[in-house]
C-alpha positions as CSV (number, residue, x, y, z in Angstrom):
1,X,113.6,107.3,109.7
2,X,110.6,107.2,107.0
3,X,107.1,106.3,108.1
4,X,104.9,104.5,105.1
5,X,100.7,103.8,105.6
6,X,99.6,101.0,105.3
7,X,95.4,100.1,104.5
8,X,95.1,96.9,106.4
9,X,91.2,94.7,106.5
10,X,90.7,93.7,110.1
11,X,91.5,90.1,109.3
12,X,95.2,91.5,108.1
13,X,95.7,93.7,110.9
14,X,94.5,91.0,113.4
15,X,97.2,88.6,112.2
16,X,99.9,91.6,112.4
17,X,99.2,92.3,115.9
18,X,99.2,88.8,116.9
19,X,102.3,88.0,115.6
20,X,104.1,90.8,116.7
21,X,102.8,90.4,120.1
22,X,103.8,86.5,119.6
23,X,107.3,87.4,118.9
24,X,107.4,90.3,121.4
25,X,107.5,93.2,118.8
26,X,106.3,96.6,118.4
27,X,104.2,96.2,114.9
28,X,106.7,98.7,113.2
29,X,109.8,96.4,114.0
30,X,107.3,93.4,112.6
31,X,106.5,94.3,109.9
32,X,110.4,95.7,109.3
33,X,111.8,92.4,109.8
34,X,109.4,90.9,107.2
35,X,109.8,93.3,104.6
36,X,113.9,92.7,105.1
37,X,113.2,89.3,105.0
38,X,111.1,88.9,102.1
39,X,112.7,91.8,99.7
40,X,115.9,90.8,100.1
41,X,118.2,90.1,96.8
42,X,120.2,86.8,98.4
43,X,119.8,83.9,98.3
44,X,118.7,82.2,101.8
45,X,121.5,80.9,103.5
46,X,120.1,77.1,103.3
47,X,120.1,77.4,99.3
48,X,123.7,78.5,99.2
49,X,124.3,75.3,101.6
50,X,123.4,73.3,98.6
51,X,126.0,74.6,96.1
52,X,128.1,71.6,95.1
53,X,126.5,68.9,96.9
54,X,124.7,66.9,93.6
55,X,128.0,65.5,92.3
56,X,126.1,64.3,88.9
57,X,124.5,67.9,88.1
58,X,125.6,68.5,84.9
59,X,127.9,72.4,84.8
60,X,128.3,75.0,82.1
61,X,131.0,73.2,81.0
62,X,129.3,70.3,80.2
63,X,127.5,71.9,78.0
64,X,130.1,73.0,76.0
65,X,130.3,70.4,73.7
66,X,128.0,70.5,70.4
67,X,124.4,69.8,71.0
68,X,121.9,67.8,68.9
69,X,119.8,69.8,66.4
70,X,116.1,70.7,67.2
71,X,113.6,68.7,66.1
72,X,112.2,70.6,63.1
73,X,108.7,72.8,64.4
74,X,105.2,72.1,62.6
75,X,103.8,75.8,61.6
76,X,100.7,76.3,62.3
């Protein structure tokens, strides 16, 4: 297991050990389960819930068909 430092002001470090004392863990596993939390590459499982649920949200395929052209751009 690695160990990391961390440079803390006392405010920071005050609201570390009260929330792991709060939720009954050692700082270490704290600050472990936030960092997991937080850095994690997913989506939360509350987003995912949402997949497929707007029926009228237009899909790829929607956009398939040809599009307008873009208004023209004044230069500057």
């Amino acid at each position: 297991m690695s160990q990391i430092t961390l440079y803390l002001d006392e405010a920071t470090q005050a609201l570390v050990d009260q929330a792991a004392r709060a939720h009954g863990l050692s700082k270490s596993r704290w600050v472990a389960d936030i960092i997991r939390k937080y850095a994690a590459h997913e989506w939360p499982q509350d987003c995912l819930a949402l997949a497929g649920r707007f029926a009228d949200f237009p899909l790829r395929e929607d956009f398939a068909q040809p599009q307008p052209a873009d208004t023209p751009r004044v230069g500057f």
